[in-house]
N, C-alpha and C positions, 0 to 999 in steps of 0.2 A: 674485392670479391666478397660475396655473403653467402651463407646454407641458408636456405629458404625449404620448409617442409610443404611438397605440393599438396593436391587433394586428394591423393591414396598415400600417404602417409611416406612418401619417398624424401631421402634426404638431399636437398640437390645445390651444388656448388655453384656459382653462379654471378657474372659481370654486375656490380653496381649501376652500370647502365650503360645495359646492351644497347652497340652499335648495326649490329646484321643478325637479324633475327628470322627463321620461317617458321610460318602457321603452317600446319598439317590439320587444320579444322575449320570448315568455310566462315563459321560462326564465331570461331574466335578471331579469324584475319578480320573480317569485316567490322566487330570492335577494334581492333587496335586502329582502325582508321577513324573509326568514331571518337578512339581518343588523343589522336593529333601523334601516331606512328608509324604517318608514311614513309619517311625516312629514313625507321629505323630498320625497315622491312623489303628484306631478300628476295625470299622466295614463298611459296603458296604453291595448294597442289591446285588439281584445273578444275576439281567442283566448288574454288574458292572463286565467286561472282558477283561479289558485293565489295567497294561500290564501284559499279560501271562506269567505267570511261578513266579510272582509275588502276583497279585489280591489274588491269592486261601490262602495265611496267613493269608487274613482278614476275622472276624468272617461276615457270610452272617445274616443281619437282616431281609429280607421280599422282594417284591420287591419294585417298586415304587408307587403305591398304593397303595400298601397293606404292611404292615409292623408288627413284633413284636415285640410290644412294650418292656412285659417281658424282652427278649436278649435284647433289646436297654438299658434300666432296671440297668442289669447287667453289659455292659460295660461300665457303669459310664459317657459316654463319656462330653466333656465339652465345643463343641461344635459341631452342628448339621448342617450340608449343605445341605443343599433345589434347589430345580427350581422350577418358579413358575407353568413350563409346565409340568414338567414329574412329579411332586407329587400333590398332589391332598392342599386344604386349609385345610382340617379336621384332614389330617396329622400331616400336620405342626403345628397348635393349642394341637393337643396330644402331639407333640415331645417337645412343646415349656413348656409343665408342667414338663419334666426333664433335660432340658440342653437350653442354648441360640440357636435359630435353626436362621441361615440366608437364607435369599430367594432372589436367584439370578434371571434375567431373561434375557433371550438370542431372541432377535426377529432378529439380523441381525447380520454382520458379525461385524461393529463397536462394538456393542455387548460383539460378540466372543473375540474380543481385552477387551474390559472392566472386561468382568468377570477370563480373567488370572489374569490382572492387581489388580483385587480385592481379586481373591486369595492368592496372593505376600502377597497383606497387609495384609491379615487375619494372613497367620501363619508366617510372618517374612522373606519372601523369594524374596525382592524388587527386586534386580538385575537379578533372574533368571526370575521373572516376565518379568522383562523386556527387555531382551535375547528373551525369548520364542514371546513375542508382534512382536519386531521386526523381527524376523526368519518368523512368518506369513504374518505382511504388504512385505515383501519383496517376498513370494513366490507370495499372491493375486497379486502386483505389475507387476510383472512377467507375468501374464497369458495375452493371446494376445486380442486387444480390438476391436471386430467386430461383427458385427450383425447377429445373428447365425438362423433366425427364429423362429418360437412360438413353445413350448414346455411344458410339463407336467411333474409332475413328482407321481408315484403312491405310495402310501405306504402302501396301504391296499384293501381287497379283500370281496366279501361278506358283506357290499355293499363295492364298488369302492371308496377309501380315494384318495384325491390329496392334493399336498401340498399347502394354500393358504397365501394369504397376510402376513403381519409383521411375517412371519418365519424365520430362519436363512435357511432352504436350499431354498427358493423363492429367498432371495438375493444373495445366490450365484446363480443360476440360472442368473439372471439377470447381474451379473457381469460377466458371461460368455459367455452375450451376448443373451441369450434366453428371449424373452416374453410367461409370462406366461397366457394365457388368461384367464384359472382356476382359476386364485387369484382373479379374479372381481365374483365370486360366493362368498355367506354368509357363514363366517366361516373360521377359520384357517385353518384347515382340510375339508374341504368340501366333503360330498358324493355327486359323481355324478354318472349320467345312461350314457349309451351308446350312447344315443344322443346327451347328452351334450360334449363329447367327441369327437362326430362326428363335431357338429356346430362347436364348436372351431379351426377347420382346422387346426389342429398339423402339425407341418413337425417332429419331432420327441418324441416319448412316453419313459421316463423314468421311469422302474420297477425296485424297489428297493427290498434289499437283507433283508429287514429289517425295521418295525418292521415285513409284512408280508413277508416271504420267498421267492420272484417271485425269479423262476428258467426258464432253455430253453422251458421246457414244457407250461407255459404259453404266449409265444411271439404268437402263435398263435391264440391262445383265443384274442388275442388285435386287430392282424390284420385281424383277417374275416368281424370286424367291422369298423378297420382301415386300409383302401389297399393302402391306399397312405402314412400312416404314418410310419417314420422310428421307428422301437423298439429295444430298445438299454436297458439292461440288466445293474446296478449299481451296486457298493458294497456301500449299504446305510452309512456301519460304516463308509466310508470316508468324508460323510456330516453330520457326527459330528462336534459341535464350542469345543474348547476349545486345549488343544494339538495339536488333532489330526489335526488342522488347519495348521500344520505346512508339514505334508507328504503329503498332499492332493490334494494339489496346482502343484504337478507333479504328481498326477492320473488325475487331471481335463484337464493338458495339453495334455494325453493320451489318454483321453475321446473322446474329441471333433475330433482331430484327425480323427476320426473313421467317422465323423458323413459328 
């Protein structure tokens, strides 16, 4: 056994090398396959989709809020993976009464590099950690460094979510060049009105695939209120941290492109 201090400052007891493990974070399960931990891996909730043809051996326990416990229960597991954004605190206090639960957190792309790197250590997998770290500093490296204009990015509908401050896709944004003006509103997520979307004088509006589904049919709904602003359509899974950090950096180069 070891104490390992997660990424809110928890102390946490903990298998030298966990045998049954569940993610409770789609982006954290999908690394740990990236670094050769299928077999150490139990269970996953059902927005955990990565990677396909894969994912579906794992028992599904709940989703990220919502969990059960029961099945958790039952796969014994002997360690628990957390985020502090996508699982809720009341979770994690439940999970932490049957297995050690760690709680990682992701606000930037530094981050995104941190939390591979801590999953290496967790299940024994240093080297591919650190393979996969630098395959991502080399793709962000990579992307070209210019001043792209003010930008948004949406993630939800009824009311209107953008993405704000200390996020991981605000710093990518920003690493691509984009200011976001939305991030100086209260709140990571911030709901804003149609005004506030006007003020902000966007040169282009990012609608994401995910968690809220924007398709073609909504670019219009943006522009009758945005006529100057460009609206540009995302595949949100691509600003995902973790793995998926590594293909992304040549969808972003394809992105901007566009713009």
């Amino acid at each position: 056994m070891r104490t390992i201090t997660d990424h809110i400052g928890r102390q946490v007891l903990c298998s030298s090398e966990p045998k049954r493990i569940i993610s409770i974070c789609p982006a954290i399960t999908e690394t740990l396959f990236a670094l050769g931990a299928e077999e150490q891996l139990v269970g996953r909730t059902k927005y955990c989709i990565f990677p396909k043809g894969q994912i579906e051996k794992l028992t599904a326990v709940g989703g990220t809020k919502q969990v059960d416990v029961d099945v958790i229960k039952q796969l014994q597991p002997d360690l628990i993976l957390a985020e502090k954004e996508e699982n809720t605190e009341e979770i994690v206090k439940q999970l932490e009464q049957i297995a050690p639960v760690f709680v990682a957190e992701v606000q930037s792309i530094e981050d995104g590099y941190r939390l591979i790197d801590t999953l290496g250590m967790l299940i024994n997998r240093h080297d591919k950690a650190t393979e996969l770290v630098g395959a991502s500093r080399a793709g962000f490296a990579s992307l070209a460094q210019q001043n792209r204009g003010r930008a948004a990015y949406v993630i939800w509908r009824k009311p209107y979510m953008v993405v704000g401050a200390t996020t991981y896709i605000n710093d990518v944004l920003a690493r691509l060049g984009f200011d976001n003006p939305l991030a100086r509103a209260e709140g990571r997520y911030p709901s804003v009105s149609k005004e506030q979307f006007q003020e902000a004088q966007l040169d282009v509006l990012f609608l994401a695939s995910e968690p809220f589904p924007y398709s073609e049919k909504y670019i219009a709904e943006f522009q009758a209120f945005l006529p100057n602003t460009k609206i540009v359509l995302v595949d949100g899974e691509m600003f995902w941290y973790g793995a998926k950090m590594v293909e992304a950096t040549a969808y972003f180069t394809e992105l901007v492109k566009q713009l």
